[in-house]
C-alpha positions in Angstrom: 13.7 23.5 -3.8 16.7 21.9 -5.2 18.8 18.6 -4.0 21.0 16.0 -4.6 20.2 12.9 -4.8 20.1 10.6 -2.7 19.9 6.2 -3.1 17.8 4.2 -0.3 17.7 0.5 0.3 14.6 -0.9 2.1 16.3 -2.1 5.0 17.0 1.5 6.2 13.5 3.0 4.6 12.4 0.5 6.8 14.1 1.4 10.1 12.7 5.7 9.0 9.2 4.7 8.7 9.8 4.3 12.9 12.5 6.8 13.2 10.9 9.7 10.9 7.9 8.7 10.2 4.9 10.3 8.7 5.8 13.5 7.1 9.0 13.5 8.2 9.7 10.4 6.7 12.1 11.0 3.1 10.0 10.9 0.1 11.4 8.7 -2.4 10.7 7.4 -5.9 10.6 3.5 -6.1 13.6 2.3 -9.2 13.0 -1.5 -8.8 14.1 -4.4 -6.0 14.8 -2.9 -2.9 16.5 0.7 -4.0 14.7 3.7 -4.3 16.3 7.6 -4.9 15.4 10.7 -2.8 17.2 14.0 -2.4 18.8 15.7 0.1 18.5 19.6 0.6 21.1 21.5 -1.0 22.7 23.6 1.5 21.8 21.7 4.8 22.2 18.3 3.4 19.0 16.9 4.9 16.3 14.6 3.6 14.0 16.0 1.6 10.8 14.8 3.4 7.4 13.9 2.5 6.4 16.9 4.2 8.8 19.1 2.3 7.8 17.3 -0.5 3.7 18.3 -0.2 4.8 21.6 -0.4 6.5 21.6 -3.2 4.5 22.9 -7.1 6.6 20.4 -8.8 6.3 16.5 -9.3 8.8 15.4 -7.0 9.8 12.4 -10.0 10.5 16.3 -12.2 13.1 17.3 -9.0 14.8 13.7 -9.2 15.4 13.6 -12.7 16.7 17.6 -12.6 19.0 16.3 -10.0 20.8 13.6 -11.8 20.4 15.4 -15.2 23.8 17.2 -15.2 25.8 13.8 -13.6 29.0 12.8 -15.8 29.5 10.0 -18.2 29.7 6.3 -17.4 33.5 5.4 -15.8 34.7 2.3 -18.4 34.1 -1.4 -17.4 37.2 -3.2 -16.1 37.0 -7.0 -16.4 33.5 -7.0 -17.2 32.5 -4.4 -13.9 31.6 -1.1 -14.3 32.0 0.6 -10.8 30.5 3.5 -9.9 31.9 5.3 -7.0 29.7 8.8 -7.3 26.0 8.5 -5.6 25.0 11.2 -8.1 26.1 8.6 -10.8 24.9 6.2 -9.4 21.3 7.6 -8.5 21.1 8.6 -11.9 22.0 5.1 -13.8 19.1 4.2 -11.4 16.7 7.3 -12.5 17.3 7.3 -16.2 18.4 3.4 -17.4 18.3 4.4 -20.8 22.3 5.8 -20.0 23.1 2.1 -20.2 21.9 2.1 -23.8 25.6 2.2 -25.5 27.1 0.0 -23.1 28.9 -2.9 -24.3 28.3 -5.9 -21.7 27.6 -9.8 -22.2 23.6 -9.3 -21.6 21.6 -7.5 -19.9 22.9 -4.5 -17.6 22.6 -6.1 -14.3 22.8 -3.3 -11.1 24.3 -4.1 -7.3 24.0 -1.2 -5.3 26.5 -2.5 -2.9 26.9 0.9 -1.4 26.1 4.5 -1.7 29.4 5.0 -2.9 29.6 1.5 -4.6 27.2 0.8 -7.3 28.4 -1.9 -10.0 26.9 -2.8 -13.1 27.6 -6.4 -15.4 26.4 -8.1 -17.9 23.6 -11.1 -17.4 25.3 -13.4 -18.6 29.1 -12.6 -17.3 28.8 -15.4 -14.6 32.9 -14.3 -13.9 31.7 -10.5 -13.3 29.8 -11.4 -10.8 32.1 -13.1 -9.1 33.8 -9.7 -9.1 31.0 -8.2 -7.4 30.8 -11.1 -4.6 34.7 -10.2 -3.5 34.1 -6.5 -3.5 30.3 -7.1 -1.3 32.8 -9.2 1.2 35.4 -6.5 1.0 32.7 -3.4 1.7 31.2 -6.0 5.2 34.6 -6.7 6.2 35.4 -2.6 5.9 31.7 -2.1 7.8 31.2 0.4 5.1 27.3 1.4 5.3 25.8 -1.2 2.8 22.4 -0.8 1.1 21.5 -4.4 -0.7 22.9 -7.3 -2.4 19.8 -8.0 -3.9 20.6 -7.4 -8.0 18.1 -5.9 -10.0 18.0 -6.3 -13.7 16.9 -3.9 -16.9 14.2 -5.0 -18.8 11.4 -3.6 -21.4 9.6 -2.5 -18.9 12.1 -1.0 -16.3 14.3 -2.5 -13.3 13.3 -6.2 -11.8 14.4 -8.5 -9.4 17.5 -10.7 -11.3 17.3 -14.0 -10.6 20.7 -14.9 -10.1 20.4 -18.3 -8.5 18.5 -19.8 -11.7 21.0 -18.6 -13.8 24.7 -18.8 -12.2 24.1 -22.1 -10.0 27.9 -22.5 -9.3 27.8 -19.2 -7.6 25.2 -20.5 -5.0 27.1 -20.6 -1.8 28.9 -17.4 -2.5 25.5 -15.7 -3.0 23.7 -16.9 -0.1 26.8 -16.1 2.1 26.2 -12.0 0.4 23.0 -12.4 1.5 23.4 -13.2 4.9 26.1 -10.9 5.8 24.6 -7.9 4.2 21.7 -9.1 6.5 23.4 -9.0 9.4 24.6 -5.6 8.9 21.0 -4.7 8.3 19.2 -6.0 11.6 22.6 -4.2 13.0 21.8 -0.8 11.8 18.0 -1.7 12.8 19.1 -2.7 16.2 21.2 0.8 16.9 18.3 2.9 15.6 15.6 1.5 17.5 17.2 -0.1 21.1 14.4 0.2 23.6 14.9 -1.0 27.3 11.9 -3.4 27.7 12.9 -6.0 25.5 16.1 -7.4 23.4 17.3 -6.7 20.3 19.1 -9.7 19.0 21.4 -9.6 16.3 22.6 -12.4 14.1 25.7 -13.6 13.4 27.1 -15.3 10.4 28.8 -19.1 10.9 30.3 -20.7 8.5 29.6 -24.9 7.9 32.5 -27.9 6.8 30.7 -28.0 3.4 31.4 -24.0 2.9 28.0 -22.8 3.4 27.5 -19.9 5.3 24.6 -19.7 8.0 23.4 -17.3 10.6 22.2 -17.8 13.7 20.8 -15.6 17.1 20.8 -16.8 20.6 17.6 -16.1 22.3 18.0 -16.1 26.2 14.9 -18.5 27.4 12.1 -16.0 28.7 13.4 -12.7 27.7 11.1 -10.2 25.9 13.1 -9.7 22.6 12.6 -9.2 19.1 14.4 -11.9 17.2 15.8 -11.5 13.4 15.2 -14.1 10.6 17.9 -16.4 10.7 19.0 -20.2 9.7 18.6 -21.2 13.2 18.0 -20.1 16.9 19.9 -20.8 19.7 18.2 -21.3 23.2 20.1 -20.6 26.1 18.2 -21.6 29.6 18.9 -19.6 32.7 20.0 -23.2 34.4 23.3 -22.9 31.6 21.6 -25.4 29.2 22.0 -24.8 25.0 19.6 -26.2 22.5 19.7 -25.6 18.8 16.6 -25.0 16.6 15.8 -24.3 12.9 13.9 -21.0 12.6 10.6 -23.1 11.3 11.1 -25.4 14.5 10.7 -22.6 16.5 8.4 -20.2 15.3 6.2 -24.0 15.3 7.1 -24.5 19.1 6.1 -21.0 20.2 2.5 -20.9 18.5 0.6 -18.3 18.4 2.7 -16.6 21.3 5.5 -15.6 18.9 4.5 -12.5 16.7 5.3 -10.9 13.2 6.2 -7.6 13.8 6.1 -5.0 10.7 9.7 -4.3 11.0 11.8 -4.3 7.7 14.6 -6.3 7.8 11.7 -8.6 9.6 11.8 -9.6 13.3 9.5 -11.9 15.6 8.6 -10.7 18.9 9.3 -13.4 21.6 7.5 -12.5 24.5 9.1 -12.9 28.0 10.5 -10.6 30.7 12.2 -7.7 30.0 15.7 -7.8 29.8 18.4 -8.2 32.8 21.6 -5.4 32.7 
C-alpha cells in the first residue's frame, strides 16, 4: 500500500492512543522530540494504522522513506528562516536530515514544526532567526491554525535531539516560555474536544500575562467537582459559597495528597476527584 506522509506531534498521538487505540491507532516512526511521521492512505486519505501496517510485507520505515523520496527541493532561507509550507517537505526534511547537508545557516539546522503546513528550519546559533520563528508560532495561535509543537529539535551526529534553547539564547526567555504555554493551551484544547465525557470536567487553561512580561497560565477548578485538571502555573479555587483562592500548581497537588491522581494522558492532566459536574 502506498501513502503520503503524514507529521505527528505527541500531544495529539497522545489524545489517538484513547481515541484509536490499539490497532487502530496510526503507526508512526519516531524523528526526535515530540514529532514523529506516518502516512495516510492514498486514495481515502486515512491513517495508515498499526493494523494496516501488520499486514503489510514491507518495513513500514521502507514505505516512509518511498513517500517523501520524490518531495522537491528546499524553498531558500529568508532572513535566516527557511519555511516550509508542504507537509511532504516537511515530513521529509524530518525522514532524511541529510537534505540539510548543503544548507548554508549560522550552526546547526535547528527544526520547529510549528504546524503541519509550517515547518521552519534556522541556524543554532541565529539567536535573531529565532526570534522569527516566536512571531510566526504567535501568529499561527492567534489564527487557531492546528499546531503540533514548539518544542525545537536539533541535528546532530547521531540524528534529531531535543535543542536546548533556553541555555543558549537567554534573552529570548520570556518569549519562549510564553510559546510554550500557548501552544499548551491549544493542546489540552484539542485533548479536551476529543475526549469530553459527562462525569467529570475537562478544564482547560488559559494563558495570563504578568506586569514584568511573563506569560503564565492558569485553570479554575470549581471546589468538589470531579475534573481532570491540566498542568498549569497556578490553580484557581472557586468555592460554591462565591469565595476565590489562588494556588501554585505544587501547592496544590501537596494540599490534595494522595487524593489527587496522575492520569496517563499526554498533554498531562491530574484527576481531582469530586462530584460530577452541574449543567
Amino acid at each position: 500500500m502506498s501513502g503520503t506522509a503524514r507529521v505527528y506531534g505527541a500531544s495529539e498521538l497522545g489524545v489517538l492512543s484513547i481515541t484509536a487505540p490499539g490497532e487502530a491507532h496510526p503507526r508512526v516512526e519516531y524523528v526526535g522530540g515530540e514529532i514523529f511521521v506516518g502516512l495516510n492512505a492514498t486514495g481515502t486519505g486515512a491513517a495508515i494504522t498499526q493494523g494496516d501496517a501488520q499486514a503489510w510485507s514491507r518495513p513500514f520505515a521502507d514505505a516512509v522513506a518511498a513517500a517523501v523520496a520524490s518531495a522537491g527541493p528546499l524553498p531558500d532561507a529568508v532572513d535566516g528562516v527557511i519555511l516550509i509550507t508542504d507537509e511532504s517537505l516537511a515530513a521529509a526534511v524530518l525522514v532524511e536530515p541529510a537534505r540539510l547537508a548543503t544548507v548554508s545557516l549560522a550552526g546547526d539546522p535547528v527544526v520547529f514544526v510549528l504546524s503541519r503546513e509550517r515547518l521552519a528550519i534556522v541556524g543554532a546559533d541565529d539567536e535573531a532567526a529565532v526570534g522569527r520563528v516566536l512571531d510566526l508560532a504567535e501568529e499561527l495561535f492567534e489564527a487557531e491554525a492546528p499546531l503540533v509543537s514548539a518544542h525545537p529539535i536539533v541535528l546532530t551526529a547521531d540524528g534529531w535531539a531535543p535543542f536546548g534553547w533556553f541555555e543558549k539564547f537567554p534573552a529570548l526567555e520570556l518569549r519562549i516560555q510564553r510559546a510554550l504555554r500557548l501552544f499548551s493551551v491549544r493542546a489540552y484544547e484539542a485533548q479536551t474536544a476529543a475526549l469530553q465525557r459527562p462525569d467529570v470536567r475537562y478544564i482547560d487553561p488559559k494563558i495570563r500575562v504578568l506586569e514584568t512580561g511573563a506569560t503564565t497560565t492558569f485553570a479554575a477548578w470549581p471546589k468538589g467537582t470531579a475534573s481532570l485538571l491540566p498542568v498549569v502555573d497556578n490553580v484557581i479555587v472557586a468555592d460554591p459559597s462565591g469565595a476565590l483562592s489562588v494556588a501554585t500548581m505544587d501547592q496544590f497537588l501537596d494540599a490534595g495528597g494522595d487524593a489527587i491522581i496522575r492520569t496517563g494522558l499526554s498533554p498531562a492532566r491530574y484527576f481531582v476527584p469530586g462530584e460530577p459536574p452541574r449543567d
